[in-house]
N, C-alpha and C positions, 0 to 999 in steps of 0.2 A: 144926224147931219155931221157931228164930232167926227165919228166914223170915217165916215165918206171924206173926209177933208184931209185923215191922218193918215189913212190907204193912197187918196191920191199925192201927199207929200212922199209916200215912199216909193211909190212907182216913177216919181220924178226925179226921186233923186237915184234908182238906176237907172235910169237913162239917161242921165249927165254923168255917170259912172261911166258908161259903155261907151257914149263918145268922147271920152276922154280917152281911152284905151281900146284902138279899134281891132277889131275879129275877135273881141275877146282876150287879148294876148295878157297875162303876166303883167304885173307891172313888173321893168326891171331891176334888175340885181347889181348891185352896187359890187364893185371889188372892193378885199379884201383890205382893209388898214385904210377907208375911205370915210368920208359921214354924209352921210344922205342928207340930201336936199330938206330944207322944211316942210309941211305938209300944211295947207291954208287950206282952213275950217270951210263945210259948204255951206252956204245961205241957202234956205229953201222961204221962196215968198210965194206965200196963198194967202189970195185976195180976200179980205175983211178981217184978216188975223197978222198977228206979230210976224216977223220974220222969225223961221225956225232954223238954228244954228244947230248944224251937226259935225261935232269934232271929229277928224281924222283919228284913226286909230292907230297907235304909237308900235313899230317892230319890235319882239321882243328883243330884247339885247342880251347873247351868249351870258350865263354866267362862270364867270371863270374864277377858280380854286385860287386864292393865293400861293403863291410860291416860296416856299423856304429856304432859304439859302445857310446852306451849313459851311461853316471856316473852316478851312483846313487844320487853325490851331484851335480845334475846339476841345480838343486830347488836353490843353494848356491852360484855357480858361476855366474850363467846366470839369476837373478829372474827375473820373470815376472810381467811389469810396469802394476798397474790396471788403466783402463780404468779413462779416465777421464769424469767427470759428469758435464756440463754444467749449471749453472743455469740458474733459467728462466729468471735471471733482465740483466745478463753477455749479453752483444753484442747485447740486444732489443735496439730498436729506445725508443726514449725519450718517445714519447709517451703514449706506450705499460707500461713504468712503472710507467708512473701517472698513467694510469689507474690500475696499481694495488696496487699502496699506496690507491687510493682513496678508493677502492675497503679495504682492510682492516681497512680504518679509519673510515668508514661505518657502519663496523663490531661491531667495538670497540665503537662506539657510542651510538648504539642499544643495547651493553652490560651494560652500563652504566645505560640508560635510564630503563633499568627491573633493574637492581640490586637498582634503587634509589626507583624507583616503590613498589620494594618491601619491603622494607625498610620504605617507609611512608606509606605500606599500612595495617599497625599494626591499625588506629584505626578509629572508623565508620563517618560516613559523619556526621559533625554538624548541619545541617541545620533538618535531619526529626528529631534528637536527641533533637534538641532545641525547636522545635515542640512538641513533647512528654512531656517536661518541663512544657510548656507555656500553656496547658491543664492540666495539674496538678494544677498549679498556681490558676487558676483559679475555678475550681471544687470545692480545699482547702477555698478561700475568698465567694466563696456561701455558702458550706455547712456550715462552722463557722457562718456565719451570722443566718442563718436558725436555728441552735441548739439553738439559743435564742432568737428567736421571732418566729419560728410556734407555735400551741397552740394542738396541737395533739399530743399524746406518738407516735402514728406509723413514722410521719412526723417525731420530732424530732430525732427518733430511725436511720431510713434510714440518715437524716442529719452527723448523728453523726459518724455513719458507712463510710462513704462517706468518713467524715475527718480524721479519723482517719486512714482507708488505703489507699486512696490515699498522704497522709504526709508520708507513711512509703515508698510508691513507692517512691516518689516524690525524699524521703533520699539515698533510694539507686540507684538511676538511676542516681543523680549528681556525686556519688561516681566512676560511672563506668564511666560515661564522662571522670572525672577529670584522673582517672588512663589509659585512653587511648588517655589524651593528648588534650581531646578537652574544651575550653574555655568558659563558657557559662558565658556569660555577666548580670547580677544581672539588670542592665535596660533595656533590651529586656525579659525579665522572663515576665512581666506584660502586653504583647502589645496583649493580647486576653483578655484584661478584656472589659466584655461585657456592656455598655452601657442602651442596650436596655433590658439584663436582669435586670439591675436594675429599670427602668421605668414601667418593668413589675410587678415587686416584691413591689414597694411603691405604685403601684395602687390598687394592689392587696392586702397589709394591711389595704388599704380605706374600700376595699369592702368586707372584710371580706371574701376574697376568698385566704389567704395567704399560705395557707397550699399547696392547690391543686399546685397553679400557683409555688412554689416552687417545686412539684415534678415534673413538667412541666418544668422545667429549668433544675433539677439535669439530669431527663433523656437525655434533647438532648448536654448537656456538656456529660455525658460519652458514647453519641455515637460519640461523636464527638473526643473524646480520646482512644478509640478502635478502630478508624480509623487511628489517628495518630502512634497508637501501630503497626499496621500491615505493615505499611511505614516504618519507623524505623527499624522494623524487617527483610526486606528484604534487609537492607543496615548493620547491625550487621556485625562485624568484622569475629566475633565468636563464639563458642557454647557457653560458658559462657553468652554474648550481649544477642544473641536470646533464650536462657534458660530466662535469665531476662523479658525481654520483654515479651515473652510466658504468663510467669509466673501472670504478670502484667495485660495481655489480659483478663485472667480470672478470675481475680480479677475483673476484669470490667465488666464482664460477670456475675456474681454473684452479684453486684448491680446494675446491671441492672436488673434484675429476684429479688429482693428483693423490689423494688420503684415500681411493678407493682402487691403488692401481697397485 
């Protein structure tokens, strides 16, 4: 009988639904930014029992996001801390930063070592220079000797040639030592004086052969001095050095082709 009483309360109450809203339609639709009318509970009364109260059922209401609103001086209040950059020596092990001192002290060492390099390497190696000298030296103490005792003009002539431009190389090639620092010692100048061309050259005024046996001498001293020229030249500082030198070779070259004509 419960039953039957609790079916016919809801058959009652659509049908006070339906005439409240006829053809069926919708209930209406409120606009926008409005509030809807209140909604009064329905009473349902069946006879021998309580009144049954059925509450309206409440429209869901939109839920909406809050909205945040960001300041434009928010750069002002709130700045933003920059990252922190770590360095590379901060929180390594000990080791890791010998190895990188050593590692720059390395650096710095090898920078050293070129900038000294460079620095001493303004002027030509002493050793073929002095070389160069020391065939001069010696060229000079023959042919002098030879200008006054061969007995032939052409003999004489080549002697004389001889002395006279190898003294002027001689002058300027000390000059260019001297201004690029290098020392040339006044008794080391003499350690190619030849021995055995003089034992040649006093046998040779015996035998009446002093002439020849002199051009015989001057030529292998100026091959022996345009070999030294060519050595030297490859160790010249500079175009100035090897312009000299150059200059000198051909000189040499020129009595050489003079002693054999």
């Amino acid at each position: 009988m419960s039953k039957l009483l609790f079916f016919s309360a809801l058959l009652y109450h659509k049908h006070k639904m339906n005439s409240q809203e006829p053809n069926g339609a919708l209930p209406p639709v409120q606009p926008d930014g409005q509030t809807s009318p209140p909604q009064i509970p329905t009473v349902v009364q069946i006879p021998g029992q309580e009144p049954l109260i059925i509450a309206p059922q409440q429209p869901l209401q939109p839920q909406h996001q809050p909205v945040v609103e960001h300041s434009p001086y928010e750069f002002i209040i709130n700045p933003q801390k920059p990252a922190r950059v770590s360095s590379p020596l901060a929180g390594g092990s000990t080791a890791k930063r010998a190895m990188l001192f050593g590692g720059g002290l390395v650096v710095l060492l090898i920078l050293v070592v070129i900038v000294s390099s460079l620095l001493k390497g303004g002027g030509a190696s002493t050793a073929p220079m002095l070389s160069v000298v020391q065939e001069q030296t010696e060229l000079v103490r023959v042919a002098t000797a030879g200008v006054s005792t061969s007995s032939e003009k052409t003999t004489q002539a080549l002697a004389l040639s001889v002395e006279l431009s190898i003294t002027s190389a001689n002058v300027q090639l000390t000059k260019y030592a001297t201004s690029q620092g290098i020392k040339l010692d006044p008794k080391l100048l003499t350690l190619k004086h030849s021995a055995t061309a003089d034992t040649q050259l006093a046998a040779a005024k015996s035998n009446d052969t002093y002439d020849a046996t002199l051009i015989s001498v001057l030529q292998n001293d100026l091959a022996s001095y345009s070999q030294a020229l060519k050595t030297a030249y490859s160790s010249a500082p500079g175009p100035k050095g090897r312009q000299l030198l150059s200059d000198q070779f051909d000189a040499a070259q020129l009595l050489i082709q003079q002693s054999k004509e």
